[in-house]
PyMOL CGO cylinders between C-alpha atoms (Angstrom):
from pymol import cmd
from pymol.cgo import CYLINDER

trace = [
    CYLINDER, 180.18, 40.43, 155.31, 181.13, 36.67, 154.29, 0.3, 1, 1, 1, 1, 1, 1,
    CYLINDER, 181.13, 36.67, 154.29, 179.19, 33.36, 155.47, 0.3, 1, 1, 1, 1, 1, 1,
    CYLINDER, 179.19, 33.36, 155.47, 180.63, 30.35, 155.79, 0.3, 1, 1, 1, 1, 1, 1,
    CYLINDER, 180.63, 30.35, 155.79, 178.88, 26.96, 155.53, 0.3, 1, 1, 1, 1, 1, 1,
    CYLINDER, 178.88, 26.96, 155.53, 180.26, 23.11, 155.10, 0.3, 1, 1, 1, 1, 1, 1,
    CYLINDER, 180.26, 23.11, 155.10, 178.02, 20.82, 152.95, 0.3, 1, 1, 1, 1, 1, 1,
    CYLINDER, 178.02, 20.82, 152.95, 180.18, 18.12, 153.90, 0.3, 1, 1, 1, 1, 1, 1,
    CYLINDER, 180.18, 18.12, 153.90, 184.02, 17.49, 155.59, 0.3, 1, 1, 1, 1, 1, 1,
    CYLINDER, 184.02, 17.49, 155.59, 185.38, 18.49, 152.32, 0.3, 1, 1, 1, 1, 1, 1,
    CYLINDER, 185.38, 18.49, 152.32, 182.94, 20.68, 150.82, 0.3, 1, 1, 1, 1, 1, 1,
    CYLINDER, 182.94, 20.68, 150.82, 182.62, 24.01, 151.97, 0.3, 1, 1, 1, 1, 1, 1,
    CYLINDER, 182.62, 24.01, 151.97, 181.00, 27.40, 150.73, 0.3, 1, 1, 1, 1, 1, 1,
    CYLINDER, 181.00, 27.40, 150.73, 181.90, 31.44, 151.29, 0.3, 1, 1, 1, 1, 1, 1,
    CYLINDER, 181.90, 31.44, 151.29, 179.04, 33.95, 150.56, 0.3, 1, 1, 1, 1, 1, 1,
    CYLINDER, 179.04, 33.95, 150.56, 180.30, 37.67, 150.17, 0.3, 1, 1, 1, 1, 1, 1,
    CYLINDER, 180.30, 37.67, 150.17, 177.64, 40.21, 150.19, 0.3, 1, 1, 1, 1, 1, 1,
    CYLINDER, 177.64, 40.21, 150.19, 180.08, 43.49, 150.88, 0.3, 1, 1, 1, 1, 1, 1,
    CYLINDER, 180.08, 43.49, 150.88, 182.75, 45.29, 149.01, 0.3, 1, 1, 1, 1, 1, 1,
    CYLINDER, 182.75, 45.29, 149.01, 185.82, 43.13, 148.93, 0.3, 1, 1, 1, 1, 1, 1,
    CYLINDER, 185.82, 43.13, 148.93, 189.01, 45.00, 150.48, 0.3, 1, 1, 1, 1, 1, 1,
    CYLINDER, 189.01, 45.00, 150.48, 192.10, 43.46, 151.40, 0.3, 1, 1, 1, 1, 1, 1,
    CYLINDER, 192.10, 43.46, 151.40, 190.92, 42.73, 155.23, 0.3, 1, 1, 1, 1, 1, 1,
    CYLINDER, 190.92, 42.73, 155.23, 187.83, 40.85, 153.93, 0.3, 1, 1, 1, 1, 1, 1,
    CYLINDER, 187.83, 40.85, 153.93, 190.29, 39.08, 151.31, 0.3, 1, 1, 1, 1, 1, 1,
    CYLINDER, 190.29, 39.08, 151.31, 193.16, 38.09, 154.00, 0.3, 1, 1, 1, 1, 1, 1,
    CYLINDER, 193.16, 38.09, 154.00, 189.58, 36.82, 156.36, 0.3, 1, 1, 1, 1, 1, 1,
    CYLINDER, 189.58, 36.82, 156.36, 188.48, 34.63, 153.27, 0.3, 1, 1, 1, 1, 1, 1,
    CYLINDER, 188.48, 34.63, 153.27, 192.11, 33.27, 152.87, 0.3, 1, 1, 1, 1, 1, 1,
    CYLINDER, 192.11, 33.27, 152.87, 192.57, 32.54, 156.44, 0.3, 1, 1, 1, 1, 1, 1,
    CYLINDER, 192.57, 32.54, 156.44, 188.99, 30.31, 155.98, 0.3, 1, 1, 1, 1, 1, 1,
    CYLINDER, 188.99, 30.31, 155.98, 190.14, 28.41, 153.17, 0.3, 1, 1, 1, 1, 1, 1,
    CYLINDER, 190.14, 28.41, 153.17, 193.78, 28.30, 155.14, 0.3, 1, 1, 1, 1, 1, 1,
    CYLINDER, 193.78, 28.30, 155.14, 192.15, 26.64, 158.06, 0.3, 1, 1, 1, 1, 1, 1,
    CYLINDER, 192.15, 26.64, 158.06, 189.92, 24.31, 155.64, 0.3, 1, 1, 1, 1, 1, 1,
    CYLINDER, 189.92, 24.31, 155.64, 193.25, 22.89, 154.08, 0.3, 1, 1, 1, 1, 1, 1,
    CYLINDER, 193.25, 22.89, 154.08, 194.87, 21.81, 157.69, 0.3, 1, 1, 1, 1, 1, 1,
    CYLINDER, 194.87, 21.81, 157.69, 191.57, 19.97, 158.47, 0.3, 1, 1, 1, 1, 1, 1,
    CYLINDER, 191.57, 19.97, 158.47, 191.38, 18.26, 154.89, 0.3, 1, 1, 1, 1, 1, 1,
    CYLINDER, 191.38, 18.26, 154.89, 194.21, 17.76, 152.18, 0.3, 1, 1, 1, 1, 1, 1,
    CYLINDER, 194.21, 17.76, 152.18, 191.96, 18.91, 149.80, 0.3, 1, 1, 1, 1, 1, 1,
    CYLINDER, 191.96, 18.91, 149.80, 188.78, 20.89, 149.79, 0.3, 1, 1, 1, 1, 1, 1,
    CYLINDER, 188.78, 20.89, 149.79, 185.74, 21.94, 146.89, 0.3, 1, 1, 1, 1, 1, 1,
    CYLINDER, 185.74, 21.94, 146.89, 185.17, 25.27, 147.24, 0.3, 1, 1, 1, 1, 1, 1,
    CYLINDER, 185.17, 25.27, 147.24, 181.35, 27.06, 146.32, 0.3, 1, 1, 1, 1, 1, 1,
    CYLINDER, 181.35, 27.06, 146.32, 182.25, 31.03, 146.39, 0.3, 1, 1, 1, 1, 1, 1,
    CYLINDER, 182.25, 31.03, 146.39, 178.70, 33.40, 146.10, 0.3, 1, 1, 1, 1, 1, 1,
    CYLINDER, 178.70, 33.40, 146.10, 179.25, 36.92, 145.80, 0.3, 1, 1, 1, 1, 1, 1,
    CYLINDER, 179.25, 36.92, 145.80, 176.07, 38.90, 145.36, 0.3, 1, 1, 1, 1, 1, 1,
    CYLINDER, 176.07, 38.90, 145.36, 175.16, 41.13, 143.11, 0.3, 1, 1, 1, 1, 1, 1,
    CYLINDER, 175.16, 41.13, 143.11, 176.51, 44.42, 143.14, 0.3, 1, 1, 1, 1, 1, 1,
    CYLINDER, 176.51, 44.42, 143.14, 179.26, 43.73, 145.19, 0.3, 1, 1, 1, 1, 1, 1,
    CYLINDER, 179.26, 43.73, 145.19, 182.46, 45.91, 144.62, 0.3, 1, 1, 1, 1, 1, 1,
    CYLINDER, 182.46, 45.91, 144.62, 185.67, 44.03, 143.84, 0.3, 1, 1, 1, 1, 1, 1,
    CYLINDER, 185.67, 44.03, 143.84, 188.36, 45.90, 142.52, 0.3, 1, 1, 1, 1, 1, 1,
    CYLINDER, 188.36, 45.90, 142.52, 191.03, 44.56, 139.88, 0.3, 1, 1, 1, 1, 1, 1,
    CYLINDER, 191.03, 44.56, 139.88, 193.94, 44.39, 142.37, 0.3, 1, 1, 1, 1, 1, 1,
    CYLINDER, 193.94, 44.39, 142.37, 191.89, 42.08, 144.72, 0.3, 1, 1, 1, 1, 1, 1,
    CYLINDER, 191.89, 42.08, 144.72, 190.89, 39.79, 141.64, 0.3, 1, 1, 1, 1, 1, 1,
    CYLINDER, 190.89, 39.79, 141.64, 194.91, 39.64, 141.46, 0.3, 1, 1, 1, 1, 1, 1,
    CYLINDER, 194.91, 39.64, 141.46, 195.89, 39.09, 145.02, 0.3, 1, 1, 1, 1, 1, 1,
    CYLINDER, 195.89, 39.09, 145.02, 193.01, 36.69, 144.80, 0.3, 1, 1, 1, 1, 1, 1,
    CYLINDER, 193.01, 36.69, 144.80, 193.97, 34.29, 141.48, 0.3, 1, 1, 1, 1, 1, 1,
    CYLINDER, 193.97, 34.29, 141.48, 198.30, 34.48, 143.08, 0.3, 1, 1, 1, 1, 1, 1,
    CYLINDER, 198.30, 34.48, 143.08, 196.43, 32.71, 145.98, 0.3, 1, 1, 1, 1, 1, 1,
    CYLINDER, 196.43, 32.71, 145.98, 195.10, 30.37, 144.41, 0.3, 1, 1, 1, 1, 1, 1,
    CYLINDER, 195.10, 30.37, 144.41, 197.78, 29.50, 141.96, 0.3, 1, 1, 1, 1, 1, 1,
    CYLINDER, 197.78, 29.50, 141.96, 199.80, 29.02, 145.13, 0.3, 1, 1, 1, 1, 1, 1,
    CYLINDER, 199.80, 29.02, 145.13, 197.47, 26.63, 146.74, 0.3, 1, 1, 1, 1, 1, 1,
    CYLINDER, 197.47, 26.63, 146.74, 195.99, 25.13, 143.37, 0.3, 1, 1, 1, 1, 1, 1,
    CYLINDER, 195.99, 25.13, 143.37, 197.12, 21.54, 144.79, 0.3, 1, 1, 1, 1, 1, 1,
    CYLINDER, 197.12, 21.54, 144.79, 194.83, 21.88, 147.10, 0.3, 1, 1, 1, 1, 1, 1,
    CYLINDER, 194.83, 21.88, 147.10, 191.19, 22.24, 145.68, 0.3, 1, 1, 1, 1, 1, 1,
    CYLINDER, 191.19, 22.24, 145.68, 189.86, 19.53, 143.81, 0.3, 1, 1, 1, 1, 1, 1,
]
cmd.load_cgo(trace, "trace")
């Protein structure tokens, strides 16, 4: 499951507390996604809690995301 809260218009934060998968992955994307149409660039608090599963190849997807939109966190 994944919460979402704003601390401010540009800050915003993403809790995980399940297994990440690539439909929880493409849902966290598609927040972040919508977060960069509002503002030109966001901060970005990620929590994941203990003992949560995230497998290598989602760690991957994850960082080629982020390399792709690195203009856009500050």
């Amino acid at each position: 499951m994944v919460s979402t809260f704003e601390f401010s218009e540009n800050v915003v934060g993403i809790m995980i507390d399940s297994n990440v998968d690539d439909e929880l992955l493409e849902e966290v994307h598609t927040f972040i996604e919508d977060k960069f149409v509002k503002d030109d660039k966001i901060n970005l608090l990620v929590e994941i809690k203990p003992g949560v599963d995230i497998p290598v190849i989602i760690v991957l997807k994850d960082l080629l995301f982020k390399l792709s939109h690195n203009r856009c966190f500050m």
